[in-house]
C-alpha positions as CSV (number, residue, x, y, z in Angstrom):
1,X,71.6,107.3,37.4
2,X,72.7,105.5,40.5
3,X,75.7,103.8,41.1
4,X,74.0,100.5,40.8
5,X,71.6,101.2,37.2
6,X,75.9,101.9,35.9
7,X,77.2,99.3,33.4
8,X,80.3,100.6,33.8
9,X,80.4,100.4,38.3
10,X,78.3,97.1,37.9
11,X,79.5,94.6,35.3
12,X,76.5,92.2,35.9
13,X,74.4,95.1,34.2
14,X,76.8,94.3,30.6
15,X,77.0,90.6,31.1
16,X,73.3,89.7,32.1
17,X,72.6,85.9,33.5
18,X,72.3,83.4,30.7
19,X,70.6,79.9,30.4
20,X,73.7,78.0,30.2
21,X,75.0,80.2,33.2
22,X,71.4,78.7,35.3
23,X,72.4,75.2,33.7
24,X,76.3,75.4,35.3
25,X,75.3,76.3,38.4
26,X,73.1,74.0,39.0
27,X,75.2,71.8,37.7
28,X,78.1,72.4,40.0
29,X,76.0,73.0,43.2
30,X,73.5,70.0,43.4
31,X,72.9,70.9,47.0
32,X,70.6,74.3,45.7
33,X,67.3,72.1,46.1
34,X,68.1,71.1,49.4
35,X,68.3,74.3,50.8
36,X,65.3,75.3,48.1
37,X,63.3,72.1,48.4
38,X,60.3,73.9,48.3
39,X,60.7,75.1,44.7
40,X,60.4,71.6,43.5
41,X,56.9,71.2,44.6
42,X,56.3,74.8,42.8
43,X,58.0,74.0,39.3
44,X,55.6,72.8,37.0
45,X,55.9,71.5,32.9
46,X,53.6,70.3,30.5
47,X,53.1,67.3,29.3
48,X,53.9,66.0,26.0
49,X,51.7,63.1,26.5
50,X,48.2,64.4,28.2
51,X,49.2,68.0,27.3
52,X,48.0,68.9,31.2
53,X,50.3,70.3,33.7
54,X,52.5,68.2,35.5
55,X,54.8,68.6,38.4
56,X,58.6,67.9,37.7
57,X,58.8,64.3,39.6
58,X,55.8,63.6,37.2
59,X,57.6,64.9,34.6
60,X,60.7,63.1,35.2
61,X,58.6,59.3,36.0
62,X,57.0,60.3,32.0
63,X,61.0,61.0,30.3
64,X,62.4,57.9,32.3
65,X,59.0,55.7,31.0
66,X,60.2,56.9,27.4
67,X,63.6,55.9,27.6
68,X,63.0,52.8,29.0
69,X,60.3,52.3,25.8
70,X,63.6,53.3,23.7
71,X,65.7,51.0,25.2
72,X,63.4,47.9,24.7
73,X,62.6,49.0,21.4
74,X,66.2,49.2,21.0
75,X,66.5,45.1,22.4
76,X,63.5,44.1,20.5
77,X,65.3,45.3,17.3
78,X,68.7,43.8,18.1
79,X,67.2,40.4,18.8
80,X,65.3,40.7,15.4
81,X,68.3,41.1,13.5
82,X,70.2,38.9,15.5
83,X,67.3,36.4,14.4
84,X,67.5,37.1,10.8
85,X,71.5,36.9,10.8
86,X,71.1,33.4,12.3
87,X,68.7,32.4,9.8
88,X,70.6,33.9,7.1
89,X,73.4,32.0,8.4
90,X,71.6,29.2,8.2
91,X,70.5,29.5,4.5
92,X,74.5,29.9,3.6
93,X,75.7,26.8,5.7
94,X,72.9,24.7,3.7
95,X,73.2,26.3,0.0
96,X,77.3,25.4,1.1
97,X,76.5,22.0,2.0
98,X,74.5,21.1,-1.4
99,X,78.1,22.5,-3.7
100,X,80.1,20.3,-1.7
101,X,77.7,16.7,-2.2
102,X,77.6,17.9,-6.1
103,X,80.0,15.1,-6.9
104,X,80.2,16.3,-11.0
105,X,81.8,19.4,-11.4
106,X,79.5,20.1,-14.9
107,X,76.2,20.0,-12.5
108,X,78.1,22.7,-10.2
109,X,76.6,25.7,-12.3
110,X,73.0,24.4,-12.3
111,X,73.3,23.3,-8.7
112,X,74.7,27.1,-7.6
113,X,71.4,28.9,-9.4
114,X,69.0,26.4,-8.2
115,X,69.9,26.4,-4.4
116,X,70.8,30.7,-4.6
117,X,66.7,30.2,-5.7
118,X,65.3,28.4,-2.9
119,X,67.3,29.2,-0.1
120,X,67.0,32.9,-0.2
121,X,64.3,33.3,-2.4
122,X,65.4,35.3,-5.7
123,X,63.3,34.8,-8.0
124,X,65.5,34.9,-11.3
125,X,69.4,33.5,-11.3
126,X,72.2,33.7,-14.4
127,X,75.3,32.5,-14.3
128,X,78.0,33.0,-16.9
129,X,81.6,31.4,-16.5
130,X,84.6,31.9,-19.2
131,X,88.1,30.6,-19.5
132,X,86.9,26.7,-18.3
133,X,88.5,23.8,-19.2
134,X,87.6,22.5,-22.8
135,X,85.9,19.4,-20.9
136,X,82.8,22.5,-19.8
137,X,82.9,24.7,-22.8
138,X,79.9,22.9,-23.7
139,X,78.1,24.0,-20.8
140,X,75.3,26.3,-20.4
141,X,76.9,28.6,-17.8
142,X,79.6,28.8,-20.7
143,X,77.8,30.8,-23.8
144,X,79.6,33.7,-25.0
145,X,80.3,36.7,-23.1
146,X,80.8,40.0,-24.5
147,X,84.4,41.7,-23.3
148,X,82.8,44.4,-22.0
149,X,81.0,42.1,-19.5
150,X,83.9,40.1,-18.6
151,X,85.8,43.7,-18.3
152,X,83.2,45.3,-16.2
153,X,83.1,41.7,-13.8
154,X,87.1,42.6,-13.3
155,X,86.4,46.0,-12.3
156,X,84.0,45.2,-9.5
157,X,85.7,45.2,-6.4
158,X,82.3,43.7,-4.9
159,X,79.0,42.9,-5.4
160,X,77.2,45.7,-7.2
161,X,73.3,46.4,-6.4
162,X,70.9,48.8,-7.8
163,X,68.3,49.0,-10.3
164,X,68.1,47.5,-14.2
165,X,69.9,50.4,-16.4
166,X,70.1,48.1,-19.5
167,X,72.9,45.6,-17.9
168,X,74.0,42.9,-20.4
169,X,74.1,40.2,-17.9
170,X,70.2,41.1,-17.7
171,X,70.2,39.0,-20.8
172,X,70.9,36.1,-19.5
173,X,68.1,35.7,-17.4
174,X,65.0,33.6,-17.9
175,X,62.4,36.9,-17.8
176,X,64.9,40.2,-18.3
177,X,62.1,42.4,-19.1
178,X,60.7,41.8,-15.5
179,X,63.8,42.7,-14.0
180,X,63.6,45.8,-12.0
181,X,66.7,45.5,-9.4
182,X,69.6,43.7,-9.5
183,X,72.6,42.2,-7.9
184,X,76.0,41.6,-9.9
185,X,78.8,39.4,-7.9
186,X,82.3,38.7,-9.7
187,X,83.3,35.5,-9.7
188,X,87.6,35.4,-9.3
189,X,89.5,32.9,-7.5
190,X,91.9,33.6,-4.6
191,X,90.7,34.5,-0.9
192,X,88.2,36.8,0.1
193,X,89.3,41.1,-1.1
194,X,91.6,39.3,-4.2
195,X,92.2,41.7,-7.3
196,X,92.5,38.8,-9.7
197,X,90.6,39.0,-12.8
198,X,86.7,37.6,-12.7
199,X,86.0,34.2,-14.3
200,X,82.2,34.5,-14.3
201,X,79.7,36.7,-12.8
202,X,76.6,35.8,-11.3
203,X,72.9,38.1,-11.5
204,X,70.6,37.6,-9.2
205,X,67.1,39.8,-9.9
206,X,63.9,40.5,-8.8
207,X,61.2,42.8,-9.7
208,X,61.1,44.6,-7.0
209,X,62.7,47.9,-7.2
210,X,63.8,47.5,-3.3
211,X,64.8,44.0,-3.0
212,X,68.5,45.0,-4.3
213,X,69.1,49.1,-3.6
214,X,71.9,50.5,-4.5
215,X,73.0,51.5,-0.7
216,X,72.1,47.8,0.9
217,X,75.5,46.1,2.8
218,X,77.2,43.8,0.4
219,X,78.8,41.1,3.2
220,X,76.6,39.0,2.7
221,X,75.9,38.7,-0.8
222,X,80.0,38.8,-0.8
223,X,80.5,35.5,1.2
224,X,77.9,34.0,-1.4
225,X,80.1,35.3,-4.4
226,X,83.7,33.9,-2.5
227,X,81.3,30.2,-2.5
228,X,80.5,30.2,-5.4
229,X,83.9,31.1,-6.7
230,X,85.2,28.4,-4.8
231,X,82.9,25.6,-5.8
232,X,83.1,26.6,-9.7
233,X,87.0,26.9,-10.1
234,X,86.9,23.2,-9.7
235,X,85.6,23.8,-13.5
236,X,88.7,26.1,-14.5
């Protein structure tokens, strides 16, 4: 064996070239293709497009091409839900507007379901309100409430969503045995995050299993709850 085939008189034989040992020097010495400019011409990849052979400026135009596709992709997406926020927006700003012309606090809980309804399209509304003044008892939004269901309002620290397990509050809607998801908001008084107890809870359903998933953001169906609260404590 000569000196040179010897691991041990020629380390480069133990520690052969890596990849990331290409990668680093290239990295660190971007003046190799200027003194190899003729390998450029020579390197060649294939395409993921065409599935031909390509040289590497081709190859490079194709990867920018797709990250420019990404990017507006990217925008277009943005603007969408930029859109929908604004309209969403929009929908909260009038459903606010019609609670504050509702000049006689008894038509409050009527007004609330009907305008949750139209403006955002849920197709079945309940609301259920305890400890009013005696001047509402007689309301609808008043029947009975189980303890359980004015415990489990308490508990919620916000707006639940997920499908129909057999909820009581599914019981107060006009059609509970079409009810396949569901969204329960606690009704409390105080500002927005408040631990007091709930004074009402309000469903809103649909059956579609998807409308309401269980792992769907909550802010805005949270800013609808802190409305409602607001407008209905006037009943309290």
């Amino acid at each position: 064996m000569t000196d040179a085939m010897n691991p041990a008189l020629n380390p480069a034989l133990g520690n052969p070239i890596t990849e990331d040992d290409i990668a680093n020097y290239l990295a660190n010495n971007p003046d190799f293709f200027q003194r190899h400019a003729e390998l450029l011409a020579t390197v060649q990849f294939t395409s993921p497009h065409s599935h031909r052979t390509v040289s590497l400026q081709e190859r490079q135009a194709e990867m920018l091409r797709d990250k420019i596709k990404l990017l507006e992709q990217r925008i277009m997406e943005m603007i969408r839900h930029g859109n929908e926020n604004v309209m969403l927006s929009d929908k909260i700003l009038r459903w606010a507007r019609s609670l504050f012309l509702t000049i006689n606090p008894a038509e409050l809980p009527l007004e609330v379901e009907r305008e949750i309804k139209e403006q955002f399209a849920v197709p079945q509304v309940a609301l259920r309100l305890w400890g009013l003044a005696e001047s509402y008892a007689a309301l609808p939004a008043a029947q009975a409430v189980t303890d359980d269901a004015k415990v489990f309002a308490s508990s919620l620290a916000e707006p639940f969503c997920g499908l129909n397990t057999g909820f009581e509050a599914v019981g107060w809607l006009e059609a509970p045995a079409e009810v396949r998801s569901l969204a329960l908001l606690p009704l409390r008084s105080g500002v927005a995050g408040s631990q007091a107890p709930a004074f009402g809870m309000l469903v809103l359903a649909s059956s579609d299993a998807q409308r309401f998933q269980a792992g769907m953001g909550t802010d805005f169906l949270a800013r609808i709850g802190e409305i409602a609260s607001a407008a209905l404590s006037r009943l309290r």
